[in-house]
mmCIF entry with sequence, helices, sheets and N, C-alpha, C, O atoms, coordinates in Angstrom:
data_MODEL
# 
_entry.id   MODEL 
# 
_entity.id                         1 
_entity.type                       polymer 
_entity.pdbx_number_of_molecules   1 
# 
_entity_poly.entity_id                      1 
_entity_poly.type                           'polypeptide(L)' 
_entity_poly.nstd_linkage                   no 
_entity_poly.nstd_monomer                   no 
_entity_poly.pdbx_seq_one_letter_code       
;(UNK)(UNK)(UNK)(UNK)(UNK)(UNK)(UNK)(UNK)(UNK)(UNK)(UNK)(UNK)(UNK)(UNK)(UNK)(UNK)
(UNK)(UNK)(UNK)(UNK)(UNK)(UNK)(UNK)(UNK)(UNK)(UNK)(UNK)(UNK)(UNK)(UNK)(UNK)(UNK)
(UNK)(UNK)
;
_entity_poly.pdbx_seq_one_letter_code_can   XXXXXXXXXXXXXXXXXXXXXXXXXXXXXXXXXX 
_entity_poly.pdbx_strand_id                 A 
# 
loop_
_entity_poly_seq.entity_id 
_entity_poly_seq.num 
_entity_poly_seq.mon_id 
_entity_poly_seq.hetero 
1 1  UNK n 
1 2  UNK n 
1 3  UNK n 
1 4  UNK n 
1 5  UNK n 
1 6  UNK n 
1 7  UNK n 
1 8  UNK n 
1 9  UNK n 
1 10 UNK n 
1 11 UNK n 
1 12 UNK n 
1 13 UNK n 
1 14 UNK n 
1 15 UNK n 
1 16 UNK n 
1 17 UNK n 
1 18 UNK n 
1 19 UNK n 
1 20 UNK n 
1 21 UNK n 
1 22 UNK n 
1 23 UNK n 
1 24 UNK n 
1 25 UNK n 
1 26 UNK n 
1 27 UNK n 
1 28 UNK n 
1 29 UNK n 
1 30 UNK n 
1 31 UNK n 
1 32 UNK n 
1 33 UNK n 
1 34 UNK n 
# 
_struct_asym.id          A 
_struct_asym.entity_id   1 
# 
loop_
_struct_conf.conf_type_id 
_struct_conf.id 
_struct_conf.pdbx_PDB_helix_id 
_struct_conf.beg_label_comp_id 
_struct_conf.beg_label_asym_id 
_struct_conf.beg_label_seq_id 
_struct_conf.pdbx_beg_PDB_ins_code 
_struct_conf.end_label_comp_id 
_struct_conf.end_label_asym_id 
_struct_conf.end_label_seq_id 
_struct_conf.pdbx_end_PDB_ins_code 
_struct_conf.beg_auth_comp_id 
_struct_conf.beg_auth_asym_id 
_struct_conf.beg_auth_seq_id 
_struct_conf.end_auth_comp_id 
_struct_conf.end_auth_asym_id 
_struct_conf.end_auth_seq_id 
_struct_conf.pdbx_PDB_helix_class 
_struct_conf.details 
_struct_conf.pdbx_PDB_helix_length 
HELX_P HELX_P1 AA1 UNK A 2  ? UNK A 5  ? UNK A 2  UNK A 5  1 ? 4  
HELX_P HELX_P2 AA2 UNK A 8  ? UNK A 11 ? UNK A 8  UNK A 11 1 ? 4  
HELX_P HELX_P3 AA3 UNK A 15 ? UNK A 33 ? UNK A 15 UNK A 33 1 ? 19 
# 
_struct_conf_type.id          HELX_P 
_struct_conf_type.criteria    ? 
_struct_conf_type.reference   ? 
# 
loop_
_atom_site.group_PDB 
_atom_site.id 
_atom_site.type_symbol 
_atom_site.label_atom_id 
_atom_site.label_alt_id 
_atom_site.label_comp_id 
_atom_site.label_asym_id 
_atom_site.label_entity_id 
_atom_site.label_seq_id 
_atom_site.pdbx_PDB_ins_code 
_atom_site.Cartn_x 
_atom_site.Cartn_y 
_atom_site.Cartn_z 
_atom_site.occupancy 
_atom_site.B_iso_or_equiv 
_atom_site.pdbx_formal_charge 
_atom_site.auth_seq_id 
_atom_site.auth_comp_id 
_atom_site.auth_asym_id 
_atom_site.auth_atom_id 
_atom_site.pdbx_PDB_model_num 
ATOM 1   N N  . UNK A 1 1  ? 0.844   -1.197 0.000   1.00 0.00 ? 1  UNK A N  1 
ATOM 2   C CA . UNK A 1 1  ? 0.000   0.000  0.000   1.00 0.00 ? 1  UNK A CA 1 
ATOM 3   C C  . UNK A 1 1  ? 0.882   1.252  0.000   1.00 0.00 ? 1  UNK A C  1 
ATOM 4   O O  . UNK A 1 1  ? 0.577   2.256  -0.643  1.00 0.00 ? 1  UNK A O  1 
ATOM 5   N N  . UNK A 1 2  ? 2.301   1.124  0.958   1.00 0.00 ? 2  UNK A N  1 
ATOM 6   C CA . UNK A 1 2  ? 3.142   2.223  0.679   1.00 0.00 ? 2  UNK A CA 1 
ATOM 7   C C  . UNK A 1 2  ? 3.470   2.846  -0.645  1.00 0.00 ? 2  UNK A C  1 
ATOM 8   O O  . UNK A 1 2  ? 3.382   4.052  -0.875  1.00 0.00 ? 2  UNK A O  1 
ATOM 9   N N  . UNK A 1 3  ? 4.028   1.519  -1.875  1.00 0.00 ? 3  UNK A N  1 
ATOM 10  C CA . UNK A 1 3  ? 4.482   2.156  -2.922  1.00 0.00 ? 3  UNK A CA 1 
ATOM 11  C C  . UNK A 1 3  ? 3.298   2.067  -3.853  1.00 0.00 ? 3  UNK A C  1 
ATOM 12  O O  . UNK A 1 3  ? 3.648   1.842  -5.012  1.00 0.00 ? 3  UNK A O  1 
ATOM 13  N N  . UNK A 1 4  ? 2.046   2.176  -3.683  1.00 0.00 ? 4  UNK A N  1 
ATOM 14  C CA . UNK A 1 4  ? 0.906   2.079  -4.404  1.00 0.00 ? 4  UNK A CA 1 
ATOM 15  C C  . UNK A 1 4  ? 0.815   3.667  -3.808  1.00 0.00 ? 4  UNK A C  1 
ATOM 16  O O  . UNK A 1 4  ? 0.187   4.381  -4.590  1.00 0.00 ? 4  UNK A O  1 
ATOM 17  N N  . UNK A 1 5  ? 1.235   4.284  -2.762  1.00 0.00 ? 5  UNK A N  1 
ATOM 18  C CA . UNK A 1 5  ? 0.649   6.094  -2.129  1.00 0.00 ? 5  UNK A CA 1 
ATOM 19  C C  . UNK A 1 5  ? 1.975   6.229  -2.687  1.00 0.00 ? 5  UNK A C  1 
ATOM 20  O O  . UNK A 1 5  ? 1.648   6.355  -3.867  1.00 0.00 ? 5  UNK A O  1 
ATOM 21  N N  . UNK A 1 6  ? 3.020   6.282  -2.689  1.00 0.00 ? 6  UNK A N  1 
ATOM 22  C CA . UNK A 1 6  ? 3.836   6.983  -3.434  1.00 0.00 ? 6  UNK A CA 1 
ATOM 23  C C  . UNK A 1 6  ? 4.147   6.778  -4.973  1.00 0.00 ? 6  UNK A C  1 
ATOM 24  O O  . UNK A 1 6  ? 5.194   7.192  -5.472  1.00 0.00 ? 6  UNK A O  1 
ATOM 25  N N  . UNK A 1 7  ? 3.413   6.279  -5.512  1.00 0.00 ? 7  UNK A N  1 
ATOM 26  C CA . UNK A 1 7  ? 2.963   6.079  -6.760  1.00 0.00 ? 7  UNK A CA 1 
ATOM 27  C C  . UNK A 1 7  ? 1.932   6.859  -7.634  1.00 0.00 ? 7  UNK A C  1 
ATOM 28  O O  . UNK A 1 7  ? 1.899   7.255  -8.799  1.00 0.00 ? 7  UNK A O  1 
ATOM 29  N N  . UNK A 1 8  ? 0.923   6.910  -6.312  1.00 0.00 ? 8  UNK A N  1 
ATOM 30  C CA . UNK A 1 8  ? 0.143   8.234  -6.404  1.00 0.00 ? 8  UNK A CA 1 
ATOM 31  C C  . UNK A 1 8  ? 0.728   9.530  -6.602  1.00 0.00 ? 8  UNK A C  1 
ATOM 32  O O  . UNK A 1 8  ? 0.694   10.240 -7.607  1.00 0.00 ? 8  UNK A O  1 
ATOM 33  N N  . UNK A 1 9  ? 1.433   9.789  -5.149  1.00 0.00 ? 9  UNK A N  1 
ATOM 34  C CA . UNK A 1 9  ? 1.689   10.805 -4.781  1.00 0.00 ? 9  UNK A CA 1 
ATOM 35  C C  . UNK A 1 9  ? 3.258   11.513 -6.369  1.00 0.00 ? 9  UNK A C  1 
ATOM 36  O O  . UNK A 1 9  ? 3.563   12.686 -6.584  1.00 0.00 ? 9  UNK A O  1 
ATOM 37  N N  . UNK A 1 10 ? 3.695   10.548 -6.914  1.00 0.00 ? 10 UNK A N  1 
ATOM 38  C CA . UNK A 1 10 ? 4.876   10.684 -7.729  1.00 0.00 ? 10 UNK A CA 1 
ATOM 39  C C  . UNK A 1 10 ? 4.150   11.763 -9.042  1.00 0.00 ? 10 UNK A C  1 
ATOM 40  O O  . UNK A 1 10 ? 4.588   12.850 -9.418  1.00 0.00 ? 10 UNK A O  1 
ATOM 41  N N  . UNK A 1 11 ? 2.935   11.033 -9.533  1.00 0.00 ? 11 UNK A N  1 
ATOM 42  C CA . UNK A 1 11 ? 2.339   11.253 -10.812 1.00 0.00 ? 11 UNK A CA 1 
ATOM 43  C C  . UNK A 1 11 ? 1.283   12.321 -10.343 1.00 0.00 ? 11 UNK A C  1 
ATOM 44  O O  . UNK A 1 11 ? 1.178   13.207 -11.191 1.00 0.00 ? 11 UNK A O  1 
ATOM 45  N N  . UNK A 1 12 ? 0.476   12.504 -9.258  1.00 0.00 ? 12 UNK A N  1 
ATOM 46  C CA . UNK A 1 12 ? -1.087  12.942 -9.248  1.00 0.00 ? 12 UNK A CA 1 
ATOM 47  C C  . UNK A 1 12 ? -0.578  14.086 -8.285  1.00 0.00 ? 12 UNK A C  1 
ATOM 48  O O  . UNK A 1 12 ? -1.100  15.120 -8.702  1.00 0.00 ? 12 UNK A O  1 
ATOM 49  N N  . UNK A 1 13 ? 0.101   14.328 -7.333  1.00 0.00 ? 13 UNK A N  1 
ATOM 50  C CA . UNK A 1 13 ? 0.499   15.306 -6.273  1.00 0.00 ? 13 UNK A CA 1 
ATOM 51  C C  . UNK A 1 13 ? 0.286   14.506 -5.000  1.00 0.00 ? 13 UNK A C  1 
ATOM 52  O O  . UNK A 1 13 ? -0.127  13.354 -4.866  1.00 0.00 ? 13 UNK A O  1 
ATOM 53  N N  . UNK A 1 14 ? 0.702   15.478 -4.022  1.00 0.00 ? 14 UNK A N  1 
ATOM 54  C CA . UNK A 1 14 ? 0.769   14.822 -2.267  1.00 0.00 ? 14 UNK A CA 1 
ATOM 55  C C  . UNK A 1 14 ? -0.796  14.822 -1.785  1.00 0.00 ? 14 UNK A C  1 
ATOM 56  O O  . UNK A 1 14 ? -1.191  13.928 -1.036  1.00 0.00 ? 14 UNK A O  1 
ATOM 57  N N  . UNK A 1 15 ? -1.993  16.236 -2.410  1.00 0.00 ? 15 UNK A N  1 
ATOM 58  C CA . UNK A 1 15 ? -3.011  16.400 -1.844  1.00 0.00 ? 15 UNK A CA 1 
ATOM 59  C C  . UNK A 1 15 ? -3.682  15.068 -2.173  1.00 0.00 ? 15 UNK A C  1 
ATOM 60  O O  . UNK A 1 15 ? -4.168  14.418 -1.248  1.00 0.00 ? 15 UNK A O  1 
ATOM 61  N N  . UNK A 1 16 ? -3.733  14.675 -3.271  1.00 0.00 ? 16 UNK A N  1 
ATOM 62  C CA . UNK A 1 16 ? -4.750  13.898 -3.909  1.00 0.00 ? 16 UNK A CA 1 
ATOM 63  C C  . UNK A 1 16 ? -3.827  12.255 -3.257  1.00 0.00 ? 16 UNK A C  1 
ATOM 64  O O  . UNK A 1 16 ? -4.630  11.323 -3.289  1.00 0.00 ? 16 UNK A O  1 
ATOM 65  N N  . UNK A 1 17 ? -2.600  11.865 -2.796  1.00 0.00 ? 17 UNK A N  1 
ATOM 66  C CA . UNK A 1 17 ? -2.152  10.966 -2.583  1.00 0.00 ? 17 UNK A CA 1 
ATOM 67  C C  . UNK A 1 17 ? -2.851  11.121 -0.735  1.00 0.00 ? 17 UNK A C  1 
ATOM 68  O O  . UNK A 1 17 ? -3.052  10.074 -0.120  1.00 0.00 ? 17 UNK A O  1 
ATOM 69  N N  . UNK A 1 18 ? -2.998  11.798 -0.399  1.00 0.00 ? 18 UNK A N  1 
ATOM 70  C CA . UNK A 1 18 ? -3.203  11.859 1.130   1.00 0.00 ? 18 UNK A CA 1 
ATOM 71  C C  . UNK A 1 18 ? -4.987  12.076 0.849   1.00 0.00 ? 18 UNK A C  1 
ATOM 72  O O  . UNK A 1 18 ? -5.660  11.693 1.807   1.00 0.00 ? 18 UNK A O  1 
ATOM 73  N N  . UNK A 1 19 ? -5.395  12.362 0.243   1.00 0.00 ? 19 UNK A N  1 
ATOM 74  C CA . UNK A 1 19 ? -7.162  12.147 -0.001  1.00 0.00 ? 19 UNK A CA 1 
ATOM 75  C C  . UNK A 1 19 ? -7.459  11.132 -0.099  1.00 0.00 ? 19 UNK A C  1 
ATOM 76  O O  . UNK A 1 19 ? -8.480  10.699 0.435   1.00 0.00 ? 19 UNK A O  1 
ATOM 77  N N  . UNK A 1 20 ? -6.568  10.339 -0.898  1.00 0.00 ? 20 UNK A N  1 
ATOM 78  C CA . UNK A 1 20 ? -6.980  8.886  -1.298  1.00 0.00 ? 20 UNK A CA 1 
ATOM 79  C C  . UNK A 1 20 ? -6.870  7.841  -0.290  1.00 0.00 ? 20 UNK A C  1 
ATOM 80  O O  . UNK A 1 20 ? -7.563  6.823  -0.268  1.00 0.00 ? 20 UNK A O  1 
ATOM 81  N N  . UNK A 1 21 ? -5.540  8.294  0.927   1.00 0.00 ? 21 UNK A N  1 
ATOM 82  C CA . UNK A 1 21 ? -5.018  7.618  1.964   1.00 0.00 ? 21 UNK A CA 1 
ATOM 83  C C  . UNK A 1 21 ? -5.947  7.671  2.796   1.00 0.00 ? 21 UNK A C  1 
ATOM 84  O O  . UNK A 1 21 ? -6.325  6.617  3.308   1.00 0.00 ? 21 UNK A O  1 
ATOM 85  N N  . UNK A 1 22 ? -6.561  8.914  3.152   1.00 0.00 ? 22 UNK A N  1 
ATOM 86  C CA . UNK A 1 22 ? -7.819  9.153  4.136   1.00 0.00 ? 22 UNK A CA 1 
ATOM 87  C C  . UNK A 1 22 ? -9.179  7.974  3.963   1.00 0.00 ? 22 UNK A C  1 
ATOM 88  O O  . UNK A 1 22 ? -9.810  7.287  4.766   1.00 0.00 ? 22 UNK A O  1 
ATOM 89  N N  . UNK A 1 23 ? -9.223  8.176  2.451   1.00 0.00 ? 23 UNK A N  1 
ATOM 90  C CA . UNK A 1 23 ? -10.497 7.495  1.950   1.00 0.00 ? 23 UNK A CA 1 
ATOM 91  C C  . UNK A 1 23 ? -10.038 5.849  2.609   1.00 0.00 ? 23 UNK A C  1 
ATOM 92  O O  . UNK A 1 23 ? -10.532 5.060  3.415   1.00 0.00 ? 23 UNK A O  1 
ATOM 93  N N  . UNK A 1 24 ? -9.340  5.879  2.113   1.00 0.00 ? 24 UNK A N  1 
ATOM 94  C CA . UNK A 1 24 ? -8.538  3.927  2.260   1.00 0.00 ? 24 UNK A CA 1 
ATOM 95  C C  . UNK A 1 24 ? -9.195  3.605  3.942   1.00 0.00 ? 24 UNK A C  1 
ATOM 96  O O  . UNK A 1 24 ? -10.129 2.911  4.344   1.00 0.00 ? 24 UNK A O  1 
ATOM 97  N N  . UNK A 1 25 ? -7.946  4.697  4.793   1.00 0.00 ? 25 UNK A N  1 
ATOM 98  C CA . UNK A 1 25 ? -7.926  4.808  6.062   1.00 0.00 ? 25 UNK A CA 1 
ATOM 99  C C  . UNK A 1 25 ? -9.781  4.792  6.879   1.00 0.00 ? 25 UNK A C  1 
ATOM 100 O O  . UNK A 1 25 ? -10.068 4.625  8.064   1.00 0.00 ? 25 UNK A O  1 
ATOM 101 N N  . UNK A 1 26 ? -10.374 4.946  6.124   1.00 0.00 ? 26 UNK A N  1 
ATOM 102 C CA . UNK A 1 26 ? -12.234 5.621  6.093   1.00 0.00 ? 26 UNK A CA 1 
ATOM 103 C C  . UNK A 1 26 ? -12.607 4.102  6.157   1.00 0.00 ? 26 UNK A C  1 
ATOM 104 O O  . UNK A 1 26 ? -12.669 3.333  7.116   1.00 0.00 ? 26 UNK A O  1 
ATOM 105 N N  . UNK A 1 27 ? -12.862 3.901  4.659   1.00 0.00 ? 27 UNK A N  1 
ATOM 106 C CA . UNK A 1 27 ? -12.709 2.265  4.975   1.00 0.00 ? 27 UNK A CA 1 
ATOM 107 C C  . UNK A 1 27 ? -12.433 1.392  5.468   1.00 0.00 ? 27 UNK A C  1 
ATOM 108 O O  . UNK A 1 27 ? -13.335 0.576  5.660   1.00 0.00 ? 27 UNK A O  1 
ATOM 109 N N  . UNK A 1 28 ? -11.314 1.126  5.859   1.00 0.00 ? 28 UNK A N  1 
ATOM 110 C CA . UNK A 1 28 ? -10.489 0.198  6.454   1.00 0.00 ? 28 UNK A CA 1 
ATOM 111 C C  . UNK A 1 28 ? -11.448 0.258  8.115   1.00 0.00 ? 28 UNK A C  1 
ATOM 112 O O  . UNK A 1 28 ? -12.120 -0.640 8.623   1.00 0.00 ? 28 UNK A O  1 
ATOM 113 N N  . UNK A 1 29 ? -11.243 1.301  8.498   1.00 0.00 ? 29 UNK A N  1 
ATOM 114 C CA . UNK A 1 29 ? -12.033 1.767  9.955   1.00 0.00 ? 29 UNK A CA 1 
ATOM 115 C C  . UNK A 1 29 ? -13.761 1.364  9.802   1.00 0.00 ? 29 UNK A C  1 
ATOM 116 O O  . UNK A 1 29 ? -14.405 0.948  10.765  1.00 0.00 ? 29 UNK A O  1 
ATOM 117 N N  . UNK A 1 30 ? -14.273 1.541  8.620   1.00 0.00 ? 30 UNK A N  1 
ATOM 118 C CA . UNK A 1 30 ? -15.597 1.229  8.475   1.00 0.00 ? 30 UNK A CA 1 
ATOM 119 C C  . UNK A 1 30 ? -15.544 -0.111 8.874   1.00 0.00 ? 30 UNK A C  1 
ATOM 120 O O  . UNK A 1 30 ? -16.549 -0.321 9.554   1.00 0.00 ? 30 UNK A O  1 
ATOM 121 N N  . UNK A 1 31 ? -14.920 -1.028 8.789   1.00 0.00 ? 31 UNK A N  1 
ATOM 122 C CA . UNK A 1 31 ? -15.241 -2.162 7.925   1.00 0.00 ? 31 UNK A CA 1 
ATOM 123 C C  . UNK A 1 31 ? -14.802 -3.112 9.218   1.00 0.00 ? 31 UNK A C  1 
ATOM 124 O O  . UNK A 1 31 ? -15.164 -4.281 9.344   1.00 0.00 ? 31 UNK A O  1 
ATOM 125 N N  . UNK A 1 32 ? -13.798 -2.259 10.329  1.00 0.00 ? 32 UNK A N  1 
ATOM 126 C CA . UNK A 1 32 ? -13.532 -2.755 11.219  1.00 0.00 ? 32 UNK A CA 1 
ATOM 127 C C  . UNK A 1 32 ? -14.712 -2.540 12.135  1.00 0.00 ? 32 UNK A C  1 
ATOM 128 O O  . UNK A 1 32 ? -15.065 -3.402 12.941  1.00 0.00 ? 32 UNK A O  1 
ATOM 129 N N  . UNK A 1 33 ? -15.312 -1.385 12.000  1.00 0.00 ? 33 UNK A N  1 
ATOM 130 C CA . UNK A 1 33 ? -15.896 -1.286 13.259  1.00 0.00 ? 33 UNK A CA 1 
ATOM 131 C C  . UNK A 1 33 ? -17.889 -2.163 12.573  1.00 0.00 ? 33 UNK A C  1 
ATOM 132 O O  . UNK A 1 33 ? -18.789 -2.395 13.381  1.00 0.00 ? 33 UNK A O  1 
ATOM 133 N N  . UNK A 1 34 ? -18.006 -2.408 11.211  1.00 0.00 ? 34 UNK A N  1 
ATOM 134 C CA . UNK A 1 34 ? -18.792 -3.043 11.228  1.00 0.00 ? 34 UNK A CA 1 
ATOM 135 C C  . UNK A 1 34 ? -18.689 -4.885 11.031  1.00 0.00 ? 34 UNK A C  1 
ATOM 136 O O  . UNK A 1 34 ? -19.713 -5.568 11.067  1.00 0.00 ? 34 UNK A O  1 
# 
């Protein structure tokens, strides 16, 4: 997942690599807590 966000972050910028991380991070937490 690291070099999949800096893969992002290389081509698309840091905002949109850390939006996408949030979203992941969103999920990941959803999915735990259901």
């Amino acid at each position: 997942i690291i070099r999949f966000f800096l893969y992002i972050e290389e081509n698309y910028g840091t905002s949109l690599a850390f939006s996408f991380l949030s979203e992941v991070c969103t999920l990941l937490f959803l999915k735990d807590v259901l």
